[in-house]
N, C-alpha and C positions, 0 to 999 in steps of 0.2 A: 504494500500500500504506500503510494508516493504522495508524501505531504510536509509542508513546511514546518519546519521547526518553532517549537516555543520555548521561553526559557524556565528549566524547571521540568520540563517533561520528562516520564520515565525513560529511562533508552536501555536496560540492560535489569535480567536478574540471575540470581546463582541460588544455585544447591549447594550446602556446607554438607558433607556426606561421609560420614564414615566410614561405607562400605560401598565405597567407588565402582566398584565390577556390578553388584547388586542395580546399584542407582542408574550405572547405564543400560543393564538387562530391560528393567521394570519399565523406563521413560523411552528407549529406544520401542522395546515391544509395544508401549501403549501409545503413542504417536508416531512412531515410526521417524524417532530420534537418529541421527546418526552422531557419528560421535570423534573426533578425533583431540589427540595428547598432545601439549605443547611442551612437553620435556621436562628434566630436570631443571631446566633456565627458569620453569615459571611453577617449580612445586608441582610438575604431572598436573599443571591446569587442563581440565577438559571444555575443551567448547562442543554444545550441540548444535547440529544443523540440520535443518528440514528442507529436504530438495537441496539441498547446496547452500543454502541461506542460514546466517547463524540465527539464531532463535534465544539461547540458554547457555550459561556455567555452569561447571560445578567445581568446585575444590573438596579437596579432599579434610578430614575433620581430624586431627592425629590425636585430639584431645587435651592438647598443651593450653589453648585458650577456655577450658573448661564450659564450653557451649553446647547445647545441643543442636543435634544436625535441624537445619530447619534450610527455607527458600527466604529472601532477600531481593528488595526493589533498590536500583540505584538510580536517584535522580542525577541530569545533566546537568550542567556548570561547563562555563568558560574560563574558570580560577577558581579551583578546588581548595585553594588556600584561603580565598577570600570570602568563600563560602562559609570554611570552614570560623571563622573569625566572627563571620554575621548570626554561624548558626548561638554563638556563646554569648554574641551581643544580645540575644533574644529570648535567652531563658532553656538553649538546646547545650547540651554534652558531649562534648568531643571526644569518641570510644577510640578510634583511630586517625589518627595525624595524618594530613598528606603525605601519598608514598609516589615516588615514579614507578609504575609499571613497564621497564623499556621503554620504549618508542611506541606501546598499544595507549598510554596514557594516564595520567593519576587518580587512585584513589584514596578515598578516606572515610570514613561513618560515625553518623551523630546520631543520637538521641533526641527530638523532639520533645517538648512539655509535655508530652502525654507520656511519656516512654515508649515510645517507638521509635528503633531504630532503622535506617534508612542510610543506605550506600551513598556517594556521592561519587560521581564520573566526570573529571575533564578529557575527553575524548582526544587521542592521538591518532596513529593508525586504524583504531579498532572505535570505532562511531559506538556501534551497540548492536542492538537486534535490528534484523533488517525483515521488512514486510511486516510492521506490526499491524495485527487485526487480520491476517489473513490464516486461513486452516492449520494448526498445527504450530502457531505461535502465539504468545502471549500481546493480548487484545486489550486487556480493562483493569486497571491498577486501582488498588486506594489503600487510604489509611485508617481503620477501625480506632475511635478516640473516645476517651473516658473526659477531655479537655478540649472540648469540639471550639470555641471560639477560639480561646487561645491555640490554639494549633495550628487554625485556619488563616491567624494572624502571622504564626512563624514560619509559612509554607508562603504567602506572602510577600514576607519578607527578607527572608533569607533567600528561598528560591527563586525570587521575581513574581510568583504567577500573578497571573491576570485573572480573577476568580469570577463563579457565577452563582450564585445562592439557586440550585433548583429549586429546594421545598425547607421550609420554615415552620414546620407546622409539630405542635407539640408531640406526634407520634413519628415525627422522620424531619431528620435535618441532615440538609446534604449537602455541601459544594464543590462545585467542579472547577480544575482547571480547565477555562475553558468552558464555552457554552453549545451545548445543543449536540449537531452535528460531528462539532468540531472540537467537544471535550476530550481529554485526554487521561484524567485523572480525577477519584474522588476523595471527598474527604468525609465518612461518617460520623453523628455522634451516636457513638454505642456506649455512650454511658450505664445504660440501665441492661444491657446485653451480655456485658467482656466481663462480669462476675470477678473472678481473680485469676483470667486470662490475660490481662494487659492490655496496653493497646498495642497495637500493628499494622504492618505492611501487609497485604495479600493483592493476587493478581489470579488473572482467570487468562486459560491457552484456549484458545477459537479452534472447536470442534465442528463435524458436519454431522454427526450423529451424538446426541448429549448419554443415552441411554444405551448403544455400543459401547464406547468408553466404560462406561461403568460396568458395564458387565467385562469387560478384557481386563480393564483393573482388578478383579477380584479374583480372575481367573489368573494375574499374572503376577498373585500375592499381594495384590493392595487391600485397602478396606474401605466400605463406602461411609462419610462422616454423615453429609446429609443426601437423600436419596434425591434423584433427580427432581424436580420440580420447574412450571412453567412460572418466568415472572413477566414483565411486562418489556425487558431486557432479552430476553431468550429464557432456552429451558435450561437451568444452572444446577450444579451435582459442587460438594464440597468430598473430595478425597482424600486418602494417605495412602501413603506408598509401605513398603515390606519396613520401613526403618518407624512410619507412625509420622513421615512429617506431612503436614497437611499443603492441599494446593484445591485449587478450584477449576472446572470449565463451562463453557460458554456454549451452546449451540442452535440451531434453528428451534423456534417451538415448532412442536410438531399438530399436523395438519387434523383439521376437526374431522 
């Protein structure tokens, strides 16, 4: 999908995975991932590709940062440092410091007011996912918040966005970067939802059957968290894969 750039917009996410061979079994079988190693130079970084197009990371999890394996959105920046400077000026956490990644570009990740962490990308060689919103790539980004205004002020302002309030209303508060068509990213407030789950990053990969999927995930050692359902978005399923980390997808509703 060819479309112009906004600043702040997602462009890249990663698997932190433990069991490397597993995660590309499971995600190659259920999408039909391919997969190739960028060496020892970059820690056996894996990039996924669908049809030739990069789509996904994953690094591997040794355990030395004592995290659990989970998936990860990185927003884009043009000064990962400067970003990183605005995120602290704003009431966010600086987990990791600007790094050069080679000649592919810098990264780093902060903590938002809510607690939610979130990647930061100045893009070198390596832009991010290419063709997003198209079959087999990640399509719809947001951040689940317990601290919906403030958040929506540090996304903002750290990130640039240009926001759009969809709905205001005491049962659903939502903004997008971005309006309508041409959104890119949400921001919820799941206050009364995230119990003593936190807040979070999650994203959803643009399937063409929502209820295939799920049934090959379960067949291919996943587990279903929420079962398929139609919303006004598409018909959306909430998954985990053989390790328990969760991910979401997106597909056509299906025909009355």
């Amino acid at each position: 999908m060819s479309r112009s750039k906004v600043p702040g917009e997602p462009c890249w996410v990663e698997l932190f995975a433990t069991d490397v061979d597993d995660a590309v079994r499971f995600y190659g079988g259920l999408f039909g991932w391919t997969h190739e190693d960028a060496g020892e130079e970059y820690g056996g970084y894996v990039t996924f590709r669908r049809e030739g197009r990069r789509v996904a990371g994953l690094m591997r999890n040794d355990g030395t940062q004592h995290t659990p394996d989970n998936w990860g959105v990185y927003l884009e920046t043009d000064d990962a440092a400067a970003t990183v400077a605005m995120a602290e000026a704003h009431s966010g956490q600086v987990v990791v410091e600007p790094i050069q990644v080679g000649p592919l570009g810098h990264m780093a990740f902060v903590r938002d007011p809510g607690g939610a962490m979130v990647g930061v990308w100045q893009p070198g060689e390596m832009a991010g996912i290419e063709d997003v919103g198209e079959v087999g790539a990640p399509g719809w980004f947001e951040v689940l918040t317990g601290d919906y205004d403030t958040v929506v002020a540090f996304y903002e302002n750290v990130f640039g966005w240009v926001t759009d309030t969809m709905s205001d209303t005491a049962d659903f508060r939502y903004t997008t970067l971005g309006k309508d068509d041409d959104a890119r990213a949400g921001i919820q407030d799941a206050a009364s939802v995230l119990g003593d789950q936190g807040s979070a990053w999650q994203f959803y990969v643009i399937v063409d059957d929502t209820d295939a999927v799920v049934a090959r995930a379960d067949e291919l050692g996943g587990a279903v968290v929420t079962a398929a359902e139609d919303s006004p978005y598409g018909r959306l399923a909430e998954l985990a894969d053989p390790a328990g980390v969760r991910f979401h997808v997106m597909g056509p509703v299906e025909a009355a």
